[in-house]
Structures are given as structure tokens and as C-alpha cells.
DOLO-113437 format. One line per 8 residues: number of its first residue (from 0); their letters; for each residue x, y negated, z of C-alpha. Coordinates in nm, 4 decimals, m for minus. Layout:
BEGIN
NUM = a = X,Y,Z; ...
% end
This chain:
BEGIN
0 = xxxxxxxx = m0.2231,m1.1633,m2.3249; m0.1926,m1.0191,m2.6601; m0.4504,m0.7650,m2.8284; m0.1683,m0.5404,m2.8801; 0.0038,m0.6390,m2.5094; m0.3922,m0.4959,m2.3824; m0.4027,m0.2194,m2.5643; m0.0851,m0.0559,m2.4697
8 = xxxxxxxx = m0.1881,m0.0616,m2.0613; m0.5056,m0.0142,m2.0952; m0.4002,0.4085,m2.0985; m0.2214,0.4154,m1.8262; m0.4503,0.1498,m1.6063; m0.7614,0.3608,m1.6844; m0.5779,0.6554,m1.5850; m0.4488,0.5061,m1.2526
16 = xxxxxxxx = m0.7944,0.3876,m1.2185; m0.9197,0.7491,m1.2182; m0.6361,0.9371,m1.0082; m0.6505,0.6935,m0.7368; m1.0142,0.6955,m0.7218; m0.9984,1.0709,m0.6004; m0.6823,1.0112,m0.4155; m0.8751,0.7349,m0.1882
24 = xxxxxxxx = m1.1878,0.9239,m0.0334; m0.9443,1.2515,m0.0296; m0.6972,1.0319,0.2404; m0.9900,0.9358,0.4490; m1.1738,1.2432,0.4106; m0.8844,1.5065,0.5115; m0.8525,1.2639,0.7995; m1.2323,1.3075,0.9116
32 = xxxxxxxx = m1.2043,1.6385,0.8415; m0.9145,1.7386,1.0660; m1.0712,1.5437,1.3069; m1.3758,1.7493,1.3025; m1.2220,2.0660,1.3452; m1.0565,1.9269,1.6384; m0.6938,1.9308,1.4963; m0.4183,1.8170,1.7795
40 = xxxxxxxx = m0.3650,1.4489,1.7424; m0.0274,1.5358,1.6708; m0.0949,1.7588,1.3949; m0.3061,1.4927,1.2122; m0.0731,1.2485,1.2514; 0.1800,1.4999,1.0855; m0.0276,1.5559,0.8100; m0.0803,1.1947,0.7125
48 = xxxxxxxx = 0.2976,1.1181,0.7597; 0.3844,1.3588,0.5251; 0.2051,1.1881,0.2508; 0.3853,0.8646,0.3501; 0.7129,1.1013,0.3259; 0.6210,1.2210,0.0234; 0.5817,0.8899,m0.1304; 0.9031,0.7702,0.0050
56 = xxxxxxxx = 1.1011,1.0419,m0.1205; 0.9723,1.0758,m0.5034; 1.0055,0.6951,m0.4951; 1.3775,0.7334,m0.4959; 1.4087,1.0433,m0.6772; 1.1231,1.0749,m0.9484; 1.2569,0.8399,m1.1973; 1.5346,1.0764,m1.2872
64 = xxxxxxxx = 1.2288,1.3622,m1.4075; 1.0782,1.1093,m1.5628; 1.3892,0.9911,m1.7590; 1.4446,1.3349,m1.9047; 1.0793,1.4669,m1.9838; 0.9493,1.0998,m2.0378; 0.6175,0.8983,m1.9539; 0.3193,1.1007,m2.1362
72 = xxxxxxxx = 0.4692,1.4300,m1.9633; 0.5888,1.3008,m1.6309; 0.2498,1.1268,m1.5982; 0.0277,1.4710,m1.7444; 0.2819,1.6849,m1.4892; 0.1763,1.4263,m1.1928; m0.1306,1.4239,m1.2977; m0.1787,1.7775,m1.2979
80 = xxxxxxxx = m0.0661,1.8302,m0.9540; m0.2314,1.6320,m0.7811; m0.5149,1.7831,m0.9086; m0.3589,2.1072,m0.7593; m0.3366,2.0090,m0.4383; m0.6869,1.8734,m0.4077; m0.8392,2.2000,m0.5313; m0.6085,2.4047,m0.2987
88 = xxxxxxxx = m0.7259,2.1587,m0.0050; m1.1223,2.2556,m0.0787; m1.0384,2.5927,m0.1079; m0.8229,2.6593,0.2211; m0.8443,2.4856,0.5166; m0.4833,2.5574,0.7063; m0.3152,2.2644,0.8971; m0.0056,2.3560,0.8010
96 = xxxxxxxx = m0.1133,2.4007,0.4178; m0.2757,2.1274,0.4677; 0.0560,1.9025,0.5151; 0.2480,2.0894,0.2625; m0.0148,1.9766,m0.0035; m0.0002,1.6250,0.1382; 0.3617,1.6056,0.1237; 0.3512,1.7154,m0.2706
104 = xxxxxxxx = 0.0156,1.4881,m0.3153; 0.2511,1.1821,m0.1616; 0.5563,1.3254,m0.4145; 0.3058,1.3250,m0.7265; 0.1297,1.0343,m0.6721; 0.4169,0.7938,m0.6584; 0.5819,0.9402,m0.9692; 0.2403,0.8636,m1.0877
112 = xxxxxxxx = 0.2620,0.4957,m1.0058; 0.6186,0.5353,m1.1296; 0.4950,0.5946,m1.4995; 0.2272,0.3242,m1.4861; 0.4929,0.0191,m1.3854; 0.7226,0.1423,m1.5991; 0.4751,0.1377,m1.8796; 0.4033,m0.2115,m1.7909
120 = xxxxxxxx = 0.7391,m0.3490,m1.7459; 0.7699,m0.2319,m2.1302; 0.4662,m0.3991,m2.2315; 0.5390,m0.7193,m2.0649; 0.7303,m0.9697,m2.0887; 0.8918,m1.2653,m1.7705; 0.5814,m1.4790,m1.8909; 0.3230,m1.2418,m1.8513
128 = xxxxxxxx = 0.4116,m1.0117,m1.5655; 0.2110,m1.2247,m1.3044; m0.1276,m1.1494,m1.5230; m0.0691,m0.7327,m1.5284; 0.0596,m0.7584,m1.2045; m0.3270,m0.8829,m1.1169; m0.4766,m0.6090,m1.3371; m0.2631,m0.3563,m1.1981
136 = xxxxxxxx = m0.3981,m0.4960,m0.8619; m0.7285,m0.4811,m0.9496; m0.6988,m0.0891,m1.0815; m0.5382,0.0054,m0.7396; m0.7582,m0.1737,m0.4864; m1.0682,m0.1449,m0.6760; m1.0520,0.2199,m0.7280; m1.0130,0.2712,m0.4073
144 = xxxxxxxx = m1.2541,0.0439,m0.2567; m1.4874,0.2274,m0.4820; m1.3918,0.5773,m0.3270; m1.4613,0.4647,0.0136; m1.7858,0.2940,m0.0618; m1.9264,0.6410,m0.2216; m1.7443,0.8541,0.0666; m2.0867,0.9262,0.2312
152 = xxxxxxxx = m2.2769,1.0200,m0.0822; m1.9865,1.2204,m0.1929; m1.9140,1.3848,0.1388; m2.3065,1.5276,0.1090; m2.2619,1.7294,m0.1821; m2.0794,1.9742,0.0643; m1.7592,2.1037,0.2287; m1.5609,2.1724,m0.1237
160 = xxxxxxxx = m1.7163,1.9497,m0.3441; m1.5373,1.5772,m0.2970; m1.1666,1.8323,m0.3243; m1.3432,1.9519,m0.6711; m1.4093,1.6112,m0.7851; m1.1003,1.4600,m0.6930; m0.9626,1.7514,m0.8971; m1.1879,1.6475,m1.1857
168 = xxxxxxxx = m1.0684,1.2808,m1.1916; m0.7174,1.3663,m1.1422; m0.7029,1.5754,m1.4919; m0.8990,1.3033,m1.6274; m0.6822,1.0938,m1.5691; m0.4600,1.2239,m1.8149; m0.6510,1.1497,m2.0958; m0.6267,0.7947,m2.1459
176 = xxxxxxxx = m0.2400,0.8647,m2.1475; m0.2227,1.2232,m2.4314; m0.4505,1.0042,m2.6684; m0.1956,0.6824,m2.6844; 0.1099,0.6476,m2.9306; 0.3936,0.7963,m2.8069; 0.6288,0.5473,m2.6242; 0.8638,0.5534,m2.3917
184 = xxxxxxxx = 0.9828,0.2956,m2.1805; 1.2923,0.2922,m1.9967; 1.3220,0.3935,m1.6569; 1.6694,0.2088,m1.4789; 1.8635,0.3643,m1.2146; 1.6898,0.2282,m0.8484; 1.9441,0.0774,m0.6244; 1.8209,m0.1307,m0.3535
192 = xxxxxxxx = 1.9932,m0.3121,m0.0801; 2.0950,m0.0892,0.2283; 1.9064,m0.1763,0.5043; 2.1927,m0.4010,0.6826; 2.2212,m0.5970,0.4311; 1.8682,m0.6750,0.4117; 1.8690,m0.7623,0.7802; 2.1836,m0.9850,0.7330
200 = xxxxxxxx = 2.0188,m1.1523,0.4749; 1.5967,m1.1794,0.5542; 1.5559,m1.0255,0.9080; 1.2315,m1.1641,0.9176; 1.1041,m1.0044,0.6050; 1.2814,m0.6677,0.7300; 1.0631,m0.6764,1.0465; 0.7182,m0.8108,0.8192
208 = xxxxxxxx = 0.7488,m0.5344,0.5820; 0.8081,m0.2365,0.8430; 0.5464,m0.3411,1.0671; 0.3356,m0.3798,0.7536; 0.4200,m0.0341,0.6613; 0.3060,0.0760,1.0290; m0.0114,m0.1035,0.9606; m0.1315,m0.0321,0.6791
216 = xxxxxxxx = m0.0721,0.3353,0.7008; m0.2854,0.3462,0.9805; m0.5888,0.1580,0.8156; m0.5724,0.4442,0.5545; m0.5303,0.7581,0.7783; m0.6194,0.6382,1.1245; m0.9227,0.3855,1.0767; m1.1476,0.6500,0.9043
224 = xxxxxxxx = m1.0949,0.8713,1.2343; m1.1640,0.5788,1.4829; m1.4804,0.4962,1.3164; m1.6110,0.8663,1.2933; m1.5498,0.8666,1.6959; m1.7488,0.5846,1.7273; m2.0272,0.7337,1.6327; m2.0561,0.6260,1.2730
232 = xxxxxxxx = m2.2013,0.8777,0.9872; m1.9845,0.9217,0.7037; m2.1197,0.6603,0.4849; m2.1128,0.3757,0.7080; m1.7040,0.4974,0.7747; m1.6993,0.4578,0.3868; m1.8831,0.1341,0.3973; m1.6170,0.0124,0.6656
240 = xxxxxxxx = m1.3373,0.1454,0.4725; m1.4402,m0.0528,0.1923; m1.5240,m0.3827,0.3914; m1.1252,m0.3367,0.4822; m0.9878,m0.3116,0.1203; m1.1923,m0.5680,m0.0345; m1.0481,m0.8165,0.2765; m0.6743,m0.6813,0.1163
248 = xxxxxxxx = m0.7915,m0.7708,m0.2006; m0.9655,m1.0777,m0.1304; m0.6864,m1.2618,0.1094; m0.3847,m1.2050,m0.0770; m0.4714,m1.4865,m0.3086; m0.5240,m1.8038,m0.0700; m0.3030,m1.6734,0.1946; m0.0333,m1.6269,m0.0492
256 = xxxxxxxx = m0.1463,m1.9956,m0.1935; m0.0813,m2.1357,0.1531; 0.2644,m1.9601,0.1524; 0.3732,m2.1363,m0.0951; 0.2728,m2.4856,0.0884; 0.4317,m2.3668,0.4027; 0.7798,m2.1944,0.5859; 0.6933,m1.8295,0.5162
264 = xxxxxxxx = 0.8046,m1.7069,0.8478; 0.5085,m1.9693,0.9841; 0.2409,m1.7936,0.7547; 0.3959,m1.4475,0.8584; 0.3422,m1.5621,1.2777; m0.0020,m1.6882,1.2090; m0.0951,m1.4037,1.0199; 0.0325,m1.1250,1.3330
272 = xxxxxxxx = m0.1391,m1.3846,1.5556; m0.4327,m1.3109,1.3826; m0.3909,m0.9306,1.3474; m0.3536,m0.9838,1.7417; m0.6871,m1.1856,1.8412; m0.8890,m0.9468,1.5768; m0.7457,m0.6448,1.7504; m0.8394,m0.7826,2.1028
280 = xxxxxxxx = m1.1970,m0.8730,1.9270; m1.2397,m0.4953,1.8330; m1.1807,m0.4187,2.1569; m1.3698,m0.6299,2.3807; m1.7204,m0.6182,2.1408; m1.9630,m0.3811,2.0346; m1.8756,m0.1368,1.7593; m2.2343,m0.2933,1.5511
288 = xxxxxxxx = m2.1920,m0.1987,1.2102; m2.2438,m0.5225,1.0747; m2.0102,m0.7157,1.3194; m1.7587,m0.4567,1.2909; m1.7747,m0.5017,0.8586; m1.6590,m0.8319,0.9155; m1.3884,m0.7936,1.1796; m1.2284,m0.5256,0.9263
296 = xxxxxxxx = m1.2747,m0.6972,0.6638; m1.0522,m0.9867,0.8225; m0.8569,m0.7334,0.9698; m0.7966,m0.5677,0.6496; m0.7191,m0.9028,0.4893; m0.4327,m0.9824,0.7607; m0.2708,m0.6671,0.8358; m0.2564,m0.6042,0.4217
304 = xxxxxxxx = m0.1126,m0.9796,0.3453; 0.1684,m0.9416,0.5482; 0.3243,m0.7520,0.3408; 0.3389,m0.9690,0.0278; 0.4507,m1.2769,0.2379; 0.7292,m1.0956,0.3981; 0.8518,m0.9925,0.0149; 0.8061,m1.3634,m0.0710
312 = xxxxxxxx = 1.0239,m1.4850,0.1858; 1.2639,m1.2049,0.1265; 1.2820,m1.3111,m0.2138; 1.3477,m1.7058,m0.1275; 1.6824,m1.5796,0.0523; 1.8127,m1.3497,m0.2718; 1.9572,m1.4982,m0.5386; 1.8823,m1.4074,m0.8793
320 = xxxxxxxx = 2.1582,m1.1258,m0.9683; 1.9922,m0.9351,m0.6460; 1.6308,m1.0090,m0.6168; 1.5077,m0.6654,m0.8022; 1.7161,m0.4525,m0.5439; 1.5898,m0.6787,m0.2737; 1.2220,m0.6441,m0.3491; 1.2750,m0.2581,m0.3580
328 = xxxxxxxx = 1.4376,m0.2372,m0.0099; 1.1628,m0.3875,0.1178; 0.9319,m0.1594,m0.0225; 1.1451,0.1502,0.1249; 1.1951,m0.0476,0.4349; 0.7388,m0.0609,0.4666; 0.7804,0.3194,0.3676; 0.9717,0.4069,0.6160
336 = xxxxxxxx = 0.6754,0.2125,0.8750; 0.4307,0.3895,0.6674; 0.5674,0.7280,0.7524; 0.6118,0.6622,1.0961; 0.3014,0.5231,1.1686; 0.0073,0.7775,1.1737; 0.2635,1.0374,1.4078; 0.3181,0.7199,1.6631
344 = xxxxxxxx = m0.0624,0.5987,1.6726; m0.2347,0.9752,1.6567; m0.0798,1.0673,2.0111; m0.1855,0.6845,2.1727; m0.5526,0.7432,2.0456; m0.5684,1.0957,2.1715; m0.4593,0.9681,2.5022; m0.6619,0.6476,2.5699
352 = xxxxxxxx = m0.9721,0.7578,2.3430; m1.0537,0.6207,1.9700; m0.9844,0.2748,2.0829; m0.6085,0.3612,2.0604; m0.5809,0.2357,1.7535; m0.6513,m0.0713,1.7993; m0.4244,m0.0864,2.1252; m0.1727,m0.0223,1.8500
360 = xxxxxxxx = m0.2508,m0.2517,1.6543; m0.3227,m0.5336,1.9011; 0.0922,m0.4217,2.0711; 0.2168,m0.4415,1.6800; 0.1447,m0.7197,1.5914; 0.1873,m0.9194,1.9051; 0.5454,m0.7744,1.9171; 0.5261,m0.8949,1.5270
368 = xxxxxxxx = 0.4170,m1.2313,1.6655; 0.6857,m1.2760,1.9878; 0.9620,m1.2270,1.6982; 0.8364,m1.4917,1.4299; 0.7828,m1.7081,1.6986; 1.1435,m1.6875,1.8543; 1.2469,m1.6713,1.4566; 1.0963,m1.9945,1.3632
376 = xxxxxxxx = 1.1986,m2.1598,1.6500; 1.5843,m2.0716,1.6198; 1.6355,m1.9846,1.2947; 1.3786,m2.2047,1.0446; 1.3233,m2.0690,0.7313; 1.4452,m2.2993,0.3837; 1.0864,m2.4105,0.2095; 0.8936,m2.1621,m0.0262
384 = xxxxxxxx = 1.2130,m2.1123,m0.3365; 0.9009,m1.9808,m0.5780; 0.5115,m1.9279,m0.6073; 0.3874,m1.6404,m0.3905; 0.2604,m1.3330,m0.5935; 0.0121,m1.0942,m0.4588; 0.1286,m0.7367,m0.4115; 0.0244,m0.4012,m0.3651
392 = xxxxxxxx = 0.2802,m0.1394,m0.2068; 0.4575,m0.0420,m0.4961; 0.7240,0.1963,m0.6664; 1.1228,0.0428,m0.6195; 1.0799,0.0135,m1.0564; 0.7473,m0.1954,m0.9797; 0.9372,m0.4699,m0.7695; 1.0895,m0.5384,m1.1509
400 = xxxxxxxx = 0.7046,m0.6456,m1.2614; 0.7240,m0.9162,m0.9882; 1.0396,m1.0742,m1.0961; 0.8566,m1.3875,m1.3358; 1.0762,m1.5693,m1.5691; 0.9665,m1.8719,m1.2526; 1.0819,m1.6172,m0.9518; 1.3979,m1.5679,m1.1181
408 = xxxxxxxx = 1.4457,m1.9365,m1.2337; 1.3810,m2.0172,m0.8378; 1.6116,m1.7308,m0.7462; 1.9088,m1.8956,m0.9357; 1.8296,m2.2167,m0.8520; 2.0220,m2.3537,m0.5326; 1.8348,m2.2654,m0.2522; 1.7027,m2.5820,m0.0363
416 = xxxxxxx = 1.8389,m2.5925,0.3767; 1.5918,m2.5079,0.6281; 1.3712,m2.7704,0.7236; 1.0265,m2.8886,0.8555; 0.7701,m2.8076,0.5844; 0.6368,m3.0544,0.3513; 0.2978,m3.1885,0.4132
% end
């Protein structure tokens, strides 16, 4: 990558860095702390839906803003309120507020991660997409794998105090961007597939990335709250929490490497096998912090790959002319899950005790499983079209950074008939 290539993301990476470094111990901390205060089940699962909904809807509508006010004052306006809402959060504690402010945090934050693909897709180029596509990785996951690892020493500076930083690191976060040149890069119109289309053309990656959504939402709203109700202080929840992200990080990679060696659809069954059998291992053995570190982190790992692979295989159906609006129907397809997910689970754990969760997790994914299974065995998937790339959940303009020059070359490319997979 270019010195010049480097220095025009490093702004809005370091900012992303900072924003979502607040915005990850405030998600797992308003979740403790409804908890706590012995919020309804339903309630809290409200309130962490309506950041999901949040994200959802300034994902489709937050490009427009941006297109007339442009990056550096989109991103400072983002910026600025999520700061907002974190302050307001330490400084009233109302339910209902409470998911109002969520619902706006969801709304800034994605026209946050709006401005920073955007600002990449300018700076890169086919060849070199796969590389910031790492780094922006990296950015994401690591800032919040930091957040939950300090959760406990942050949580002990008092009742206001994390909502004060988080508001401290969210204006901060502007900096990087105000002290750049002034460029803007060109936000397109987002048009993805409708959702019958999509399940026309890739019902398995339909069903992957919505039961992904449901999954992964709950890992960030839900798992902090099963973990406190297991008797765990905050900073071993954070430690947890952080055990679970580095396993998202840390998988992608070779699990997407064996995707690429192997039918998709197989990878996506053994992966929702596993989800299952972790689930059921939860369950059945003692909540020991150290045991539990390593179930989550494995847990983590699976329930977060999913995602990816499901995109991968969706792309492997699309041809070239449609494999942008492909990628972002997925990625409204797992928001949808996402939204649903923490006002499904909340109720099942409030009924049947902390252990709900993982109830809903282990019924998921074996639901996930039953389907790949009956999937691969009547409808085989063609072999892998291109290489897998690791993912994050993105913004509809981000599924443009994961269109390679090779992706698209394997888009276009005549797609091979389903098959056994090669050796």
C-alpha cells in the first residue's frame, strides 16, 4: 500500500478506532445496567433492538445527508451525536429515554461507518481493497475487544463516568478527520436486491446471514446480561466479552481459508453444528471462568464466521453486474436478524432463567443446521467461484470494499455446476 494510499485512511481509521471504542463497553454496559435495575425483559430487549433498528434504517437512508453536507461534516455531525446520546444516557436513567437514545446512537453510528467505507473505497483501488478491508477489520474488532477488556476498570470509576468517557472519545474522534485535506468521495445511490430475489437466487446465504444477524446481536446485548446473572463481577463479564470478539477476529481467517477448499453450504452446516454442541456445552458445564473463556471464545468464533461464509456463497451465485447489490441485501437481510433478536431472546431468558440464551442459541442454530443439511443434500452448492474474504457487519456502500478486482473476475467468469468438492 502506498505512503500516500496510508495516509489518507489513517483519519478516518483512527477516528473509527476511537468512536467504537466508547460505543463497545456503552452496548454491554446499558445492558448490565438495565439489568440491574431490574428492567422487564421485554423492555431490555426493546432497548437493544432499537439500536439494531437504528442501524438498519440510517444504513439505507444516511448516504443521501452525507451526499449533500459531505464526509468531514457528516462524520463531525455523527460524531457529535453520538457523543450526545452517551452523555444524556449518564445523566438520566429513563427506559424509555433510554431507547430513544439507542435508536439515534444505532442512526449515528452507521452513518459513521458510512463515511469511513466510503473514504476507503476512494482511497483504494480492486487490487488493494482486500488489505484495508483487514485494517478496517482490525479498527472495528480491536476497538472493541479493547472496550470490553477495560469494562470492569472503567465501570469502577462510578455510575456516570464510562457515559462521560464514551462522550470524550466520541468528540475525539473527530479530530483525526477536521485535521485531513479536504476530500470527498462519492457516495452511490444503495440498491440492493429485494429479498425474493435473494432467496431465488442464494436461499442458503439468506437463511446464514439472518440467523447470523440473530446471533450476533445477542452476543453484544444479551451475553453481557447472562454472564452478570451468573454471578460474574463486571470485569470478568468484560474479560468474557473480550474472549468472544477476539474468537470473531481470530476464526474468520482459517475458517474462511477452508471455505474456499470446500462447498460453502458444507462449511456453513459444520459451523451451526458447532454453534449447536458449544451451546449444549454451556449448558451442561460449570460456568468456571476459565472454561467458560474458552467456550466463548469458540463460540464467538462460530456464531461471528457465519456470517462472512454465507456472503461468500451468496456471492459465488451473483454474477458480476449484481454482486455489489447482492452483498448489501445480505447485510440488510442480518439487520433485520439483528433487530429481531435481543426482543425474541430477552422474554426466553426471563422465563427459563439466564441460561435462556443459550437455549436460543443451541434452537438457532440447530434449526440453522436441519436446513444446510436438507440444503446440501438436495440442492449442492457449485465449488467456491472466488477466495473467501473476512467481514465485519458492514454499511450496504461497504459491501463495494469487498468486491476485489479477483471477486469480480470470478463473478463474471462462468460459474462451475454443483458438484462433490475437490479434495
Amino acid at each position: 500500500m502506498s505512503r500516500n494510499t496510508s495516509a489518507m485512511v489513517l483519519g478516518p481509521l483512527l477516528g473509527l478506532f476511537f468512536v467504537s471504542l466508547g460505543n463497545g463497553f456503552i452496548s454491554s454496559l446499558t445492558s448490565l445496567r438495565l439489568d440491574a435495575a431490574h428492567v422487564s425483559a421485554m423492555m431490555i430487549g426493546a432497548i437493544s433492538s432499537a439500536y439494531f433498528v437504528g442501524l438498519t434504517v440510517g444504513a439505507v437512508t444516511s448516504d443521501r445527508l452525507i451526499g449533500r453536507i459531505g464526509h468531514i461534516r457528516a462524520y463531525s455531525g455523527f460524531a457529535s451525536l453520538t457523543a450526545i446520546t452517551y452523555l444524556l444516557q449518564g445523566l438520566v436513567f429513563d427506559p424509555w429515554f433510554w431507547l430513544f437514545l439507542r435508536l439515534i446512537n444505532g442512526w449515528a453510528m452507521v452513518g459513521i461507518y458510512l463515511v469511513v467505507e466510503s473514504w476507503l473505497l476512494l482511497a483504494g483501488d480492486p487490487k488493494n481493497r482486500g488489505r484495508l478491508l483487514a485494517i478496517y477489520m482490525i479498527a472495528l474488532y480491536g476497538s472493541i475487544m479493547l472496550s470490553q477488556a477495560s469494562l470492569g476498570r472503567i465501570d469502577a470509576w462510578g455510575s456516570s463516568a464510562p457515559f462521560m468517557l464514551a462522550g470524550v472519545l466520541g468528540s475525539m474522534s473527530v479530530l483525526p478527520m477536521v485535521i485531513l485535506p479536504r476530500i470527498s468521495p462519492e457516495v452511490g445511490p444503495i440498491e440492493p436486491l429485494m429479498p425474493h430475489h435473494l432467496i431465488r437466487m442464494t436461499p442458503a446465504g439468506v437463511v446464514g446471514s439472518f440467523g447470523a444477524g440473530v446471533g450476533i446481536a445477542a452476543v453484544y446485548t444479551l451475553l453481557p446480561i447472562y454472564l452478570q446473572r451468573e454471578g460474574l463481577d463486571i470485569g470478568q463479564v468484560g474479560q468474557l466479552m473480550a474472549s468472544a470478539i477476539c474468537g470473531a477476529m481470530l476464526l474468520q481467517y482459517p475458517v474462511g481459508r477452508w471455505s474456499d477448499r470446500r462447498d460453502r453450504q458444507t462449511v456453513l452446516l459444520a459451523l451451526s453444528a458447532a454453534c449447536t454442541i458449544l451451546s449444549l456445552l454451556v449448558l451442561i458445564m460449570p460456568a468456571y471462568p476459565p472454561l467458560l473463556m474458552v467456550l466463548l471464545f469458540l463460540v464467538g468464533g462460530c456464531i461471528f464466521a457465519i456470517y462472512p461464509v454465507a456472503v461468500s456463497h451468496s456471492a459465488d451465485q451473483a454474477d458480476s453486474r449484481e454482486l455489489v447489490r447482492v452483498i448489501q441485501g445480505m447485510l440488510l437481510i442480518n439487520s433485520v436478524g439483528s433487530a429481531l433478536s435481543p426482543i425474541v431472546i430477552s422474554p426466553l431468558m426471563n422465563r427459563v432463567g439466564s441460561n435462556g440464551l443459550f437455549w436460543a442459541f443451541l434452537i438457532l442454530h440447530a434449526a440453522l443446521t436441519a436446513f444446510f443439511l436438507w440444503r446440501n443434500k438436495h440442492h449442492p452448492a457449485s465449488v467456491p467461484a472466488a477466495p473467501f474474504a473476512a467481514s465485519a457487519q458492514m454499511t450496504p456502500i461497504g459491501a463495494e470494499i469487498r468486491v476485489t478486482e479477483e471477486l469480480a473476475r470470478a463473478a463474471a467468469a462462468p460459474h462451475p455446476e454443483p458438484g462433490p468438492p475437490p479434495a
